[in-house]
Structure formats: structure tokens, C-alpha cells
N, CA, C and O of each residue as an XYZ file, in Angstrom:
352
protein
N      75.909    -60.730    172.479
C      76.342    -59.538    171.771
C      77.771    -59.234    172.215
O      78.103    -59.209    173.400
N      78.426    -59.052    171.399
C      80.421    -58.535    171.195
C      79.948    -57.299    172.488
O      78.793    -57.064    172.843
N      81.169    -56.665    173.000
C      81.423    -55.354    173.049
C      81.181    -54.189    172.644
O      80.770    -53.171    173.200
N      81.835    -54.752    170.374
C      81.450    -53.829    170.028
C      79.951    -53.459    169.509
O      79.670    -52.287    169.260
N      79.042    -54.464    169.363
C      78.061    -54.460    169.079
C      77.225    -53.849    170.525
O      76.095    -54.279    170.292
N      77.164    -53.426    171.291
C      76.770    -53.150    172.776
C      77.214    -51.634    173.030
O      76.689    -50.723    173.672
N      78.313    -51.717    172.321
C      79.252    -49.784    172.692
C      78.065    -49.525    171.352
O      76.970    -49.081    171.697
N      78.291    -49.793    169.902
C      76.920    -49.311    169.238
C      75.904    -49.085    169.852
O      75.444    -47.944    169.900
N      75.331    -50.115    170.452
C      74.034    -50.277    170.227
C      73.643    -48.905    171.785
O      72.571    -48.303    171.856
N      74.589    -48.760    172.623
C      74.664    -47.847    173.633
C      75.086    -46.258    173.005
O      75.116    -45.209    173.650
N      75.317    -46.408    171.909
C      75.609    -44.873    171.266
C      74.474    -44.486    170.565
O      74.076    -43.332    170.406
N      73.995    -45.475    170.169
C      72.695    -45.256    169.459
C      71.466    -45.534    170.387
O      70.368    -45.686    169.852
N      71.559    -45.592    171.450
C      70.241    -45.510    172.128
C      70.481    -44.085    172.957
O      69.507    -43.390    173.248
N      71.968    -43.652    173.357
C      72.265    -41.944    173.536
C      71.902    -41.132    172.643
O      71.934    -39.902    172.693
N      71.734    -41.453    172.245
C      71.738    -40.300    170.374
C      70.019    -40.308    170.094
O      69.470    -39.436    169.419
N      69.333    -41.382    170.700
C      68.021    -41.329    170.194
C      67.447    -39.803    172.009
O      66.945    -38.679    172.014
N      67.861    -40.601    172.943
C      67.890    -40.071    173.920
C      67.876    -38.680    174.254
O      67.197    -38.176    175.149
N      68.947    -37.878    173.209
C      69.116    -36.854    173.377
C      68.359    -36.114    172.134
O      68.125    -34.923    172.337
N      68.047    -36.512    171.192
C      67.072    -35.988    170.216
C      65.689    -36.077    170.850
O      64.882    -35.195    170.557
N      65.259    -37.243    171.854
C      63.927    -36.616    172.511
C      64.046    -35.802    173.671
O      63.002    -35.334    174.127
N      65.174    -35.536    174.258
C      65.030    -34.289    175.052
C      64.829    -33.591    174.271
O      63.818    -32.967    174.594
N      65.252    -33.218    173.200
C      65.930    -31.539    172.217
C      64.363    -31.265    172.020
O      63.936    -30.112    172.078
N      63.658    -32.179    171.825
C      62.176    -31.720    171.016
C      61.119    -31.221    172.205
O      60.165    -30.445    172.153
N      61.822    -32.168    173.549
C      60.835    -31.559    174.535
C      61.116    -30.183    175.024
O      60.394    -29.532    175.779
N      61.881    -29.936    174.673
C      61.982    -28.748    175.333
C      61.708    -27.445    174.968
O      62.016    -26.553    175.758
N      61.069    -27.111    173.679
C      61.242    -26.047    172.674
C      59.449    -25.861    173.864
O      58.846    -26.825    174.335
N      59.027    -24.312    174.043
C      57.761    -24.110    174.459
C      56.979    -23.956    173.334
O      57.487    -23.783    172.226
N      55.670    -24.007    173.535
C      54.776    -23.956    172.569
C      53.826    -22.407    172.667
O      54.414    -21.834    173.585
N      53.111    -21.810    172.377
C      52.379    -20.562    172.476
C      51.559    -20.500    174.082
O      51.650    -19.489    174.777
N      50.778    -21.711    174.524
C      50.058    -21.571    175.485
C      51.271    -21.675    177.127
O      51.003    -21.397    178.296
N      52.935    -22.326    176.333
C      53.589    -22.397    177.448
C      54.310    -20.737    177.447
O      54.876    -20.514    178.517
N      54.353    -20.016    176.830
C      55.236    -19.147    176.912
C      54.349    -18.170    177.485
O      54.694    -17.439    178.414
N      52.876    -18.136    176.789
C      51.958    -17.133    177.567
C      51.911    -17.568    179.101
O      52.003    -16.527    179.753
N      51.834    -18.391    179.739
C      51.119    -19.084    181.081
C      52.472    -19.083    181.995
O      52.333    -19.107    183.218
N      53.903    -19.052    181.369
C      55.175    -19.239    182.257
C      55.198    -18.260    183.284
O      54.967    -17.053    183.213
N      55.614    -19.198    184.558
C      56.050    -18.500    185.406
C      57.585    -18.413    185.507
O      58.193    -19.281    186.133
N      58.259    -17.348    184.885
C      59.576    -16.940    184.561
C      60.163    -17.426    185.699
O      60.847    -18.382    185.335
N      60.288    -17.237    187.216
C      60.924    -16.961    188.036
C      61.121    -18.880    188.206
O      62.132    -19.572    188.330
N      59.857    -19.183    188.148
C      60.330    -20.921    188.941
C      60.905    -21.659    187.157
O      60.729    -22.875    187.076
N      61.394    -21.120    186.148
C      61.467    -22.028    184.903
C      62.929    -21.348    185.877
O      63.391    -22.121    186.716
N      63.260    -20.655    185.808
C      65.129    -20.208    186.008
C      65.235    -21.325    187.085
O      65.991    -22.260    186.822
N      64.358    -21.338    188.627
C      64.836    -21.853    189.545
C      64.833    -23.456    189.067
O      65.668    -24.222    189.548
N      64.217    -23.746    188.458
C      64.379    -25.470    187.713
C      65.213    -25.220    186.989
O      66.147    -26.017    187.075
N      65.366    -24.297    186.124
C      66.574    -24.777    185.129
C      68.200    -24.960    186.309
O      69.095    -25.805    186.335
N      67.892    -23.540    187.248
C      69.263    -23.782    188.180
C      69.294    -25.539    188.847
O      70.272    -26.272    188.996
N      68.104    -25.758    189.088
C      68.033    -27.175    189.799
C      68.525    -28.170    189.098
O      69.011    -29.156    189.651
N      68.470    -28.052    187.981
C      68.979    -29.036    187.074
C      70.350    -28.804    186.393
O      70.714    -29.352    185.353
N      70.860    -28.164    186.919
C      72.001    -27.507    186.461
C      72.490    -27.468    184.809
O      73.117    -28.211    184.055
N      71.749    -26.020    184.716
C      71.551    -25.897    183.337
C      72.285    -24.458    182.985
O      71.642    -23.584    183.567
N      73.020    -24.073    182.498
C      73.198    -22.954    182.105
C      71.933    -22.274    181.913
O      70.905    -22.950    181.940
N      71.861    -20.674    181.668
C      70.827    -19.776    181.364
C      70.300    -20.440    180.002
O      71.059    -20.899    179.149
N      69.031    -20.431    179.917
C      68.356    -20.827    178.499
C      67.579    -19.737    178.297
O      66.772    -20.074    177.431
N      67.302    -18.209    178.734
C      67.198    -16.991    178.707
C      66.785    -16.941    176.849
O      65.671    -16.712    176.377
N      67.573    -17.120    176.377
C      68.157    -16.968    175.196
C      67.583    -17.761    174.459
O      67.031    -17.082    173.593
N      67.431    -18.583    174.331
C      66.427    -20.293    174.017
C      64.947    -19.538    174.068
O      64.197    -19.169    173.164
N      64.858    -19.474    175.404
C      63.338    -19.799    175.776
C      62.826    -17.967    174.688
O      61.831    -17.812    173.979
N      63.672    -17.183    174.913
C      62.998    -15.577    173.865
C      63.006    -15.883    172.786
O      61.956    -15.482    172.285
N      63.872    -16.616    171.758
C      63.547    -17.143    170.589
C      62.214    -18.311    170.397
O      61.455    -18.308    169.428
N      62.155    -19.113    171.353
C      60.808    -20.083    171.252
C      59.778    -18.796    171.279
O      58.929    -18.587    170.412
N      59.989    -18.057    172.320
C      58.546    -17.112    172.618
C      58.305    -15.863    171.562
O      57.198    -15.403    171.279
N      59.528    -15.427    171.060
C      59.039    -14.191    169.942
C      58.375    -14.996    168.777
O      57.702    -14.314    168.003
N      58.453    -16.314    168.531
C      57.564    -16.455    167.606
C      56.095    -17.118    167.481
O      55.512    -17.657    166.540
N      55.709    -16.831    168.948
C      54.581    -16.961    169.319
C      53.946    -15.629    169.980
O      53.061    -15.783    170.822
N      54.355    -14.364    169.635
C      53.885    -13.323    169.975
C      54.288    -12.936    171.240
O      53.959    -11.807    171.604
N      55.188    -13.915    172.283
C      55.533    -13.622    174.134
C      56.609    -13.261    174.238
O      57.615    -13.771    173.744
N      56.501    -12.069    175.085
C      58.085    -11.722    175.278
C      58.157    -12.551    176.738
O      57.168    -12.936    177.361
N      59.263    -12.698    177.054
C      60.142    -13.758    178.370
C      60.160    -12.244    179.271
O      60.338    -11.117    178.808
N      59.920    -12.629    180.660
C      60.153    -11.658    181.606
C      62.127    -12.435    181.969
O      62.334    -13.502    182.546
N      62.883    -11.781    181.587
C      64.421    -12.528    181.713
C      64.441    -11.531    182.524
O      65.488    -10.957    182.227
N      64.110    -11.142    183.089
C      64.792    -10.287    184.995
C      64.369    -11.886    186.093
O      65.102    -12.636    186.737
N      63.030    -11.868    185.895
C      62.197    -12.343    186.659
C      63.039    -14.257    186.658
O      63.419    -14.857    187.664
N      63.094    -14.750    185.252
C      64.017    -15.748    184.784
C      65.015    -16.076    185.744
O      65.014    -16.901    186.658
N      66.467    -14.687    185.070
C      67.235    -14.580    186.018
C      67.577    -14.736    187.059
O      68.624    -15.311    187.357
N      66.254    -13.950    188.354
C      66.197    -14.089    189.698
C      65.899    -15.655    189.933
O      66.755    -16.204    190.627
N      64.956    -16.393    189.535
C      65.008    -17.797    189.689
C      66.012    -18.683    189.588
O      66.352    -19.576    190.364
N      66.457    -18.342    188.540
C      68.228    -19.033    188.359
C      69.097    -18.895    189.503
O      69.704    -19.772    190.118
N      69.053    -17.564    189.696
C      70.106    -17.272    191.014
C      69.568    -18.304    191.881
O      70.160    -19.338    192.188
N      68.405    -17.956    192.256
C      67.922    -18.290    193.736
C      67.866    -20.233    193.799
O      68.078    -21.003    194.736
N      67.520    -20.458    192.486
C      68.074    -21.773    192.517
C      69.407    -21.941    192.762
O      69.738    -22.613    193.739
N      70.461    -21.316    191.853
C      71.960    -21.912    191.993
C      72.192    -22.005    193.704
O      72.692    -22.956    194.306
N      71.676    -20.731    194.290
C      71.869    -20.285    195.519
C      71.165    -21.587    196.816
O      71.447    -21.734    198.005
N      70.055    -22.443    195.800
C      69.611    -23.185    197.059
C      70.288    -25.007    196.536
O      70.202    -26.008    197.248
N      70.899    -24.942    195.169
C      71.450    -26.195    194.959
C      72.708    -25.936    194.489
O      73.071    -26.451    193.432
N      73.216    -25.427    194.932
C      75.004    -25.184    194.758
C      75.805    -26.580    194.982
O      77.030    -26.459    194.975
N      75.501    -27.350    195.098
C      76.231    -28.384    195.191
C      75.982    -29.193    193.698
O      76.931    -29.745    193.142
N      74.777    -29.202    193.183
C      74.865    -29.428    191.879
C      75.248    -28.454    190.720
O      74.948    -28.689    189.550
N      75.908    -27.384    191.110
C      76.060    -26.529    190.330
C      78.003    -26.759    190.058
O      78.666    -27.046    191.055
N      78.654    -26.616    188.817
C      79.974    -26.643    189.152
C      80.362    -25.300    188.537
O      81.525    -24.901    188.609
């Protein structure tokens, strides 16, 4: 295989890649009821993710759950606060 056939074939296996994250991540009714707000922030900080606060209340208002985003929040911190080195 060329270069360019390889830089394709590597853009198109990114592109499939990131369309199956996008789908995993949306919660479903039994995840939004059962979440523990505080450790989804401290993973999302672990993974160095911006706030998904915002994300995760739109997945949940249309499954009837409101998001505890204080509780969120505090996890985020307390993650950024214990993996700051992956954080930029």
C-alpha cells in the first residue's frame, strides 16, 4: 500500500473511531436514574474532558432525570485537583 492509500485508509479508520465513541456516550434512562453525579465529573476530570454538565442534562431531561450538576461539578474539581497533570 502507497502512503497515500495508508494516510486514507488511517483517516478513515479515525472517523469510524470517533463515531463509535459519539454513540457510546449519550446515557440511556436506567443510566441517568442510577448516576452517581460526583464520580461521572471525577472520570470525566480523569480523562480530561471538559464539563459535559450540559451533555449529560440534555441526555437526562428526556428521560424524565434531572443531573445533580453541583454534585457533577464537585467531582470534576476533585478530579482535575487529583490529575492535574493530565489536565492542560
Amino acid at each position: 500500500m502507497n502512503s497515500t492509500g495508508a494516510l486514507r485508509s488511517l483517516r478513515i479508520s479515525a472517523a469510524l473511531a470517533v463515531a463509535g465513541l459519539s454513540a457510546c456516550a449519550g446515557l440511556d434512562a436506567g443510566q441517568c436514574r442510577d448516576a452517581d453525579w460526583y464520580e461521572i465529573g471525577y472520570r470525566d476530570a480523569r480523562y480530561k474532558l471538559q464539563s459535559q454538565a450540559e451533555l449529560y442534562t440534555q441526555q437526562c431531561e428526556r428521560h424524565g432525570v434531572k443531573v445533580d450538576a453541583a454534585r457533577y461539578e464537585q467531582g470534576l474539581r476533585q478530579g482535575r485537583y487529583d490529575f492535574p497533570d493530565r489536565m492542560t
